[in-house]
C-alpha positions as a printed Julia matrix, in Angstrom:
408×3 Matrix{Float64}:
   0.0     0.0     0.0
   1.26    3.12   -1.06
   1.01    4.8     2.23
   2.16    7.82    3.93
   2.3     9.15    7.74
   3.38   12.26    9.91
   2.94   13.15   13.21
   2.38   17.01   13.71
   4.06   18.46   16.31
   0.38   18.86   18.45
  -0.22   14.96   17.88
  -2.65   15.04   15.49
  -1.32   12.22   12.67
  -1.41   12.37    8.95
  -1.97    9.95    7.04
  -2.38    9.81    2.7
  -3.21    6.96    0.58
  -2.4     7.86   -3.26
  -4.72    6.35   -5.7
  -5.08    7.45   -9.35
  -8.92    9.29   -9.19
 -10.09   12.36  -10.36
 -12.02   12.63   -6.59
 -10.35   12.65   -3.14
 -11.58   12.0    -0.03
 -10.25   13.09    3.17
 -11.61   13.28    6.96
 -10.53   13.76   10.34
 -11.21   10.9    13.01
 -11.75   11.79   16.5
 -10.99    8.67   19.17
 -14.08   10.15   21.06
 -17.87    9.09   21.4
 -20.7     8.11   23.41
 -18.78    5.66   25.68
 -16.95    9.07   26.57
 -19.95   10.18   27.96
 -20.56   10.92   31.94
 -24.06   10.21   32.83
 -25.46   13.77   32.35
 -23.75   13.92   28.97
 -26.02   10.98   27.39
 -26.09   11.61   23.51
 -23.79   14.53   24.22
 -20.73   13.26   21.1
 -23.81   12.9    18.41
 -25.15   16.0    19.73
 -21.68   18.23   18.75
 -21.67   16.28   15.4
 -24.38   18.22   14.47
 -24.11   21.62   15.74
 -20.38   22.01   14.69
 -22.04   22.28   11.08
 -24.01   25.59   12.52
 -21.41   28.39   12.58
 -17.81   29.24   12.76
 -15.74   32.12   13.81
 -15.67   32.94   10.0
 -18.79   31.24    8.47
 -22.68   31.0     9.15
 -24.67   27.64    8.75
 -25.57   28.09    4.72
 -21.8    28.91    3.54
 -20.85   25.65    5.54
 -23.26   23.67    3.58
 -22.44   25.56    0.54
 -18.48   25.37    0.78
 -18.46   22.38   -1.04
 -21.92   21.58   -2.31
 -21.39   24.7    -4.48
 -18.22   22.81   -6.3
 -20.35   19.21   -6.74
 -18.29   17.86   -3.44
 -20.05   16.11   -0.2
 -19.4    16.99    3.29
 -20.24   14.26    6.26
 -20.13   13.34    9.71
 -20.8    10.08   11.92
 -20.69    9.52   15.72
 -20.09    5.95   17.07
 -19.59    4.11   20.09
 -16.02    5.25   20.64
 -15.5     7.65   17.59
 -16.19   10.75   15.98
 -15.87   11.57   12.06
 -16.21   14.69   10.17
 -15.09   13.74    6.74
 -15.16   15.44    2.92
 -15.5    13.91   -0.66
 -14.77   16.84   -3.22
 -12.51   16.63   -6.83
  -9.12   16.79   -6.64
  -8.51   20.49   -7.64
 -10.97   21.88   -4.61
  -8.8    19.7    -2.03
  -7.68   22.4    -0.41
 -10.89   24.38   -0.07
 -12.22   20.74    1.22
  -9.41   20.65    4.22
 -10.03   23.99    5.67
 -13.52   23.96    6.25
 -12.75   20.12    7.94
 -10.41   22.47   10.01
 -12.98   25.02   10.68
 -15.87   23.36   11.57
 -13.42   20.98   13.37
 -11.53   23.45   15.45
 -13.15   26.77   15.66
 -17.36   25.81   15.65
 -19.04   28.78   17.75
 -22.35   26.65   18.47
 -24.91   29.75   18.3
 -27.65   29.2    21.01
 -30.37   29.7    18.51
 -29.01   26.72   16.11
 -28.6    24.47   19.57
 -32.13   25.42   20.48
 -33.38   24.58   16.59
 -30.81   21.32   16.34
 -32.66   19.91   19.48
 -35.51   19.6    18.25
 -34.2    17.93   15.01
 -32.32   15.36   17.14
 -35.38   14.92   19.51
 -37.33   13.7    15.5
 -34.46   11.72   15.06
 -34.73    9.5    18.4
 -38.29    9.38   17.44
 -37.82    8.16   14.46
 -35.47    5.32   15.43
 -38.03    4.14   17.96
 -40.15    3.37   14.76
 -37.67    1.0    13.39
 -37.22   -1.7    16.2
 -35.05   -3.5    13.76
 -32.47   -0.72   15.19
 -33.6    -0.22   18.4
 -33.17   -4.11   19.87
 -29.5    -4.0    18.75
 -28.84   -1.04   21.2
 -31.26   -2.0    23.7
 -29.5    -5.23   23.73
 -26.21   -3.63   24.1
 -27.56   -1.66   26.83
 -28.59   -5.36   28.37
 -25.1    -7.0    28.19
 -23.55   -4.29   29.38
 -26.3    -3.22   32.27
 -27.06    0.05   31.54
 -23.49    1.43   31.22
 -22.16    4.27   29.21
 -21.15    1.54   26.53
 -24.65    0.69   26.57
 -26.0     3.54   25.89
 -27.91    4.73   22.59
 -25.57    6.9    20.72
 -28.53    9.25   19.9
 -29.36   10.17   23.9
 -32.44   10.66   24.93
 -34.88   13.46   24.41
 -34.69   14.13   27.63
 -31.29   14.64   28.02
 -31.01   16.69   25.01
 -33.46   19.1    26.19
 -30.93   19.76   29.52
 -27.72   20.49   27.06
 -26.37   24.05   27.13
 -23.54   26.14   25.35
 -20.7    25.37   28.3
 -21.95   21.46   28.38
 -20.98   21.18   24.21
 -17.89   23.48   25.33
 -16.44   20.99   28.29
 -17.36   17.85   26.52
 -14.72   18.92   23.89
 -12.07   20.2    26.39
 -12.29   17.14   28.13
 -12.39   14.53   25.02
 -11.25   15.9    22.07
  -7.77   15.44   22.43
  -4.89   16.03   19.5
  -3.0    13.03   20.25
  -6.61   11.31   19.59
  -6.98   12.6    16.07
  -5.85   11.39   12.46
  -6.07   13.34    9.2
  -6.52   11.0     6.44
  -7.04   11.63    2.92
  -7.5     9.09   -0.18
  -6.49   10.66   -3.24
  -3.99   11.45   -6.4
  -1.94   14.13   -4.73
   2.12   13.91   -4.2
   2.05   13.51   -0.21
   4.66   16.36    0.64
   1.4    18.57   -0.73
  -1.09   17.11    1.64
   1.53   17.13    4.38
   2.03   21.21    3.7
  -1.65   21.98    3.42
  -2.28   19.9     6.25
   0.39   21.77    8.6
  -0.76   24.82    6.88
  -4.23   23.98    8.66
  -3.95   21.33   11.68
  -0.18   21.84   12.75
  -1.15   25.46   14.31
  -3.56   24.15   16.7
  -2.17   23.92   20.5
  -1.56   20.47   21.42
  -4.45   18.43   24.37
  -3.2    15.01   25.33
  -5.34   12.43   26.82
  -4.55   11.86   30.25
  -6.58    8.61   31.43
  -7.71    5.83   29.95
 -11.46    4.51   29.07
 -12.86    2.84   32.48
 -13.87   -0.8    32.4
 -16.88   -2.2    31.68
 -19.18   -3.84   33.83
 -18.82   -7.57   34.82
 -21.16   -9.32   32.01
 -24.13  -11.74   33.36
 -26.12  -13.51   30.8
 -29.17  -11.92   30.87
 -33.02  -12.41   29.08
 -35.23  -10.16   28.41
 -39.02  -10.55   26.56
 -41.14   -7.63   26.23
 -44.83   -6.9    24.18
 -44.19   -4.3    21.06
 -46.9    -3.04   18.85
 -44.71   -4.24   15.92
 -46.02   -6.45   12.63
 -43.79   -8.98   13.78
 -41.4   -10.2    16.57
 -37.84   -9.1    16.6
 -35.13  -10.56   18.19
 -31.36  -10.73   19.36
 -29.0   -13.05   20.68
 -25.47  -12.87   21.78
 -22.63  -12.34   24.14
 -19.82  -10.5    25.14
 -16.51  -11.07   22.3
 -13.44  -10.16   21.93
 -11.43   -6.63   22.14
  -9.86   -4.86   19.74
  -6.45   -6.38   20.64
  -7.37   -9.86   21.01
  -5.44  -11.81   17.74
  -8.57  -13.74   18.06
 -10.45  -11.31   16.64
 -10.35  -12.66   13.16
 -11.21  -15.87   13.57
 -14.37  -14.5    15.07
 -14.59  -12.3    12.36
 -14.43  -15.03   10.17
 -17.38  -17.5    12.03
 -19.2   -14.19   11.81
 -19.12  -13.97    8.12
 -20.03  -17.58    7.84
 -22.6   -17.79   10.21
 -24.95  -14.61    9.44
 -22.4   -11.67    6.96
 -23.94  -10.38    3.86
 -23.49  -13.64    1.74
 -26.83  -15.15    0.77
 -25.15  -18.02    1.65
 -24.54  -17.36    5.32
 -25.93  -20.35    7.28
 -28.66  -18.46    9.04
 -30.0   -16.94    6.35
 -29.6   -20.9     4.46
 -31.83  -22.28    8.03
 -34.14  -19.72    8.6
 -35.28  -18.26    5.36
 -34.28  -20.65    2.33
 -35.1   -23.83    4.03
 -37.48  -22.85    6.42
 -39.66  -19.36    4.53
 -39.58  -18.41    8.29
 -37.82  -15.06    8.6
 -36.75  -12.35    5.59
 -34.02  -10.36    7.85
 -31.32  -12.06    9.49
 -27.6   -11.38   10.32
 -25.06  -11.72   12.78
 -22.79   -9.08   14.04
 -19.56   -8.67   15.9
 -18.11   -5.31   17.13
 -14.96   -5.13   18.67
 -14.29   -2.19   21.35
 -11.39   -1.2    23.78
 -11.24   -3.64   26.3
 -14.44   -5.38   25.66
 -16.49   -6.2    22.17
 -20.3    -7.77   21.37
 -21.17  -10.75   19.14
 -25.13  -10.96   18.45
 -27.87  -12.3    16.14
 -30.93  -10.6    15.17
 -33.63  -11.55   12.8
 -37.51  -10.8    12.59
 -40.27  -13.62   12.52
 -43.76  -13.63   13.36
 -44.71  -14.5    17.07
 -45.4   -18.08   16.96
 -42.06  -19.2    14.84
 -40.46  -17.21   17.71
 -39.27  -20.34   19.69
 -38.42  -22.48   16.6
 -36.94  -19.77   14.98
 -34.6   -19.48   18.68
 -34.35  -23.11   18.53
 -32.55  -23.41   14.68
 -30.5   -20.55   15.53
 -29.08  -22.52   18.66
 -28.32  -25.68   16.28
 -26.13  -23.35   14.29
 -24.26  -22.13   16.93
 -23.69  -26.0    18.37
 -22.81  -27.11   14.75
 -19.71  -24.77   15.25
 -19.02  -25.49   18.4
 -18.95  -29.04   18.0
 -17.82  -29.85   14.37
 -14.57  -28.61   12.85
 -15.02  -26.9     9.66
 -14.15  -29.37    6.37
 -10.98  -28.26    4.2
 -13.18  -27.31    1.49
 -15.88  -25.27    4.17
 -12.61  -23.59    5.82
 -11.47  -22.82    2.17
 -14.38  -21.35    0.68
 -15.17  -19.2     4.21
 -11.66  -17.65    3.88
 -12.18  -16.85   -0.09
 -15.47  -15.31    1.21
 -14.01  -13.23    3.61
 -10.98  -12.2     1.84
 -13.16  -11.49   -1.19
 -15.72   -8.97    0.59
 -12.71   -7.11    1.88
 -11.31   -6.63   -0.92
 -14.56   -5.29   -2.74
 -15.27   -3.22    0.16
 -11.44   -1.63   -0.44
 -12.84   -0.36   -3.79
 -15.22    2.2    -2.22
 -12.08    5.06   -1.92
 -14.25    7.17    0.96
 -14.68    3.41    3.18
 -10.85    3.02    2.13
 -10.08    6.12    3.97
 -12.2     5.65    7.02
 -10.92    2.62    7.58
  -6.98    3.58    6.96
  -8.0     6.48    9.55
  -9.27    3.95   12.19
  -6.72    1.36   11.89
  -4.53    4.39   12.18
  -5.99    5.5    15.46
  -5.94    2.33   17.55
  -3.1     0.8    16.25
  -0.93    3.17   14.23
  -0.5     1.45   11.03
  -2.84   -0.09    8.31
  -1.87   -3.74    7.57
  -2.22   -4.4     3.71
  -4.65   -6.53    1.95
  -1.8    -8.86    1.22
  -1.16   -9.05    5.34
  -4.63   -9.8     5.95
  -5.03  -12.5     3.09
  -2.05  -13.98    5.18
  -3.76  -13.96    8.47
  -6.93  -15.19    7.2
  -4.94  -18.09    5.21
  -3.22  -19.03    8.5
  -6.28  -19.33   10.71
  -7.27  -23.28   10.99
 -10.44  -25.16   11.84
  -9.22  -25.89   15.16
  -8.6   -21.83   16.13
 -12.17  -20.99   14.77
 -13.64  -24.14   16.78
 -11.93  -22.57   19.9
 -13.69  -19.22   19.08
 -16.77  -20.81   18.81
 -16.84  -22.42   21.83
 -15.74  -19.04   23.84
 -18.05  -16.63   22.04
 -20.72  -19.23   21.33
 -21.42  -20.94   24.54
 -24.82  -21.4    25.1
 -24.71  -21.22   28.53
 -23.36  -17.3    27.92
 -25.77  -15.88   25.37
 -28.4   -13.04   26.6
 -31.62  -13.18   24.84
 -33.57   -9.88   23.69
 -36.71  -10.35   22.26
 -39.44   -7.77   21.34
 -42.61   -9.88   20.64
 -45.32   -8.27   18.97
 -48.23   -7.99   20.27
């Protein structure tokens, strides 16, 4: 991979990624989110992801949004569990037009009490509409089961009633106290000869006064298996089962990745989707998902049904997990899961703004990027007996929580 890095004198890191494209992509990653949240702060990260688009020192609300919509280019933002992105796709010639307003909305946001006041409200519409989809809202609440109400439990969005309580000096010390420069990459995707990026990029970042995190992310709570079975006024039943996985150190983690992708990815040949809806006509959604964190991670199942294939629905997924717990995988089975997996990576790779969020996150927690040919080698060297170990860690019945919303 034709990759390179700086480190700015503040800590922020630079990263570039040179592809041949007419269209670059470029974003700043924030090691910051809702698990950084104290109790009175609940949706506070997603909260800032939206108002820093409301104002600068230099710029009102409609020349943000017209910086780079004016010149065909896409500006963007996400919040997640333990990060914050504010990111940029624009043509090559506006790059640098692209990186200062990531810089100014980034570093020097004013959050005007009137757009707070308005931006409430929108977020507030938001929650309420992600209450209507409870194929969303049982993979939080879940989360917020296994890990008993804790901040990594909690819904990234907040709740409306702790949105209503945020104020100017809340937004203010949530960023003094978490967004910290030696928590930050710079990455950008793109044709451009990397001493440019690394100029423009000093030009912008490398005058900002260094913040270094000081203490590490607490611990999360001791996990119980726990069920839970509650009446929704829903045209069908959802449900979710799982348990705590690995971390975002643990080697294991690909193995796991790798059961995960055989047991419920995107392949319409996962074996869920094979039990439950080929064979069986009994459910159209199903996957499986694993999501790796500091110090802790989440493995779970979720699929819809109607209420009285609830329990035989439960019952096939549980034969699944015992197949891999008890049965190697076949040379041919372990060879055609690793072409799978190696093969939606790669495919993945070819979406340039992905690309550069995930070169910017592998950046942030571990400080390189391994290549495609490094991970074909891992994935090659993992055996049946390492992924029937994982299985029986991750997928021990006697350790999976239940969620299940049953409609009523």
């Amino acid at each position: 991979m034709d990759l390179f890095s700086h480190t700015l004198p503040n800590g922020i890191r630079i990263v570039h990624h040179r592809v041949p494209s007419p269209v670059g992509h470029c974003g700043l990653i924030i090691n910051t989110g809702s698990r950084d949240e104290d109790e009175n702060e609940h949706g506070m990260a997603h909260f800032i992801e939206h108002v820093i688009f409301k104002g600068t020192q230099k710029r009102k609300t409609w020349h943000i949004l017209s910086r780079l919509d004016d010149v065909g280019g896409e500006l963007n933002a996400y919040t997640s569990k333990e990060e914050t992105a504010i990111y940029a796709s624009f043509l090559i010639q506006d790059f640098e037009r692209a990186l200062e307003l990531l810089h100014d909305i980034s570093f020097h946001s004013v959050f005007p009490e009137k757009e707070i006041r308005k931006e409430k409200e929108v977020i507030i519409d938001e929650i309420n509409s992600y209450k209507d989809n409870p194929a969303e809202l049982i993979i939080d609440d879940f989360e917020e089961l296994i890990f008993n109400n804790g901040p990594m439990g909690h819904n990234i969005l907040g709740t409306a009633e702790s949105i209503k309580n945020f104020t100017r000096e809340d937004i203010l010390k949530f960023i003094r106290n978490n967004y910290h420069t030696d928590q930050m990459v710079l990455c950008m995707v793109g044709e451009m000869a990397p001493g440019k990026f690394l100029k423009a990029a000093n030009k912008y970042f490398g005058k900002e006064a260094p913040s270094f995190r000081k203490s590490l992310r607490p611990p999360t709570p001791s996990y119980k298996p726990s069920s839970l079975r509650k009446e929704l006024d829903t045209f069908q039943s959802h449900i979710t089962i799982g348990n705590i996985a690995y971390d975002l150190e643990n080697p294991k983690r690909l193995g796991l990745s790798l059961l995960n992708n055989l047991l419920g990815g995107p392949g319409m040949n996962s074996r869920l989707n094979m039990a439950l809806r080929e064979k069986k006509g009994i459910a159209y959604n199903i996957e499986s998902i694993y999501s790796p964190y500091y110090r802790t991670g989440v493995f779970c199942i979720y699929f819809g049904t109607d209420r009285q294939n609830i329990d035989r629905s439960i019952r096939i997924v549980r034969r699944e997990l015992a197949r891999l717990r008890d049965k190697k995988l076949g040379q041919m089975q372990l060879h055609k899961a690793r072409r799978q997996l190696k093969g939606q990576i790669t495919i993945a790779n070819e979406n340039k703004e992905n690309l550069m969020l995930n070169i910017s996150k592998s950046f942030l927690l571990y400080n390189k990027v391994d290549s495609l040919a490094d991970i074909y080698k891992k994935i090659d060297n993992l055996t049946a007996t390492d992924l029937l170990e994982i299985a029986n860690e991750i997928f021990d019945d006697n350790q999976l929580s239940y969620l299940i919303y049953e409609q009523s």
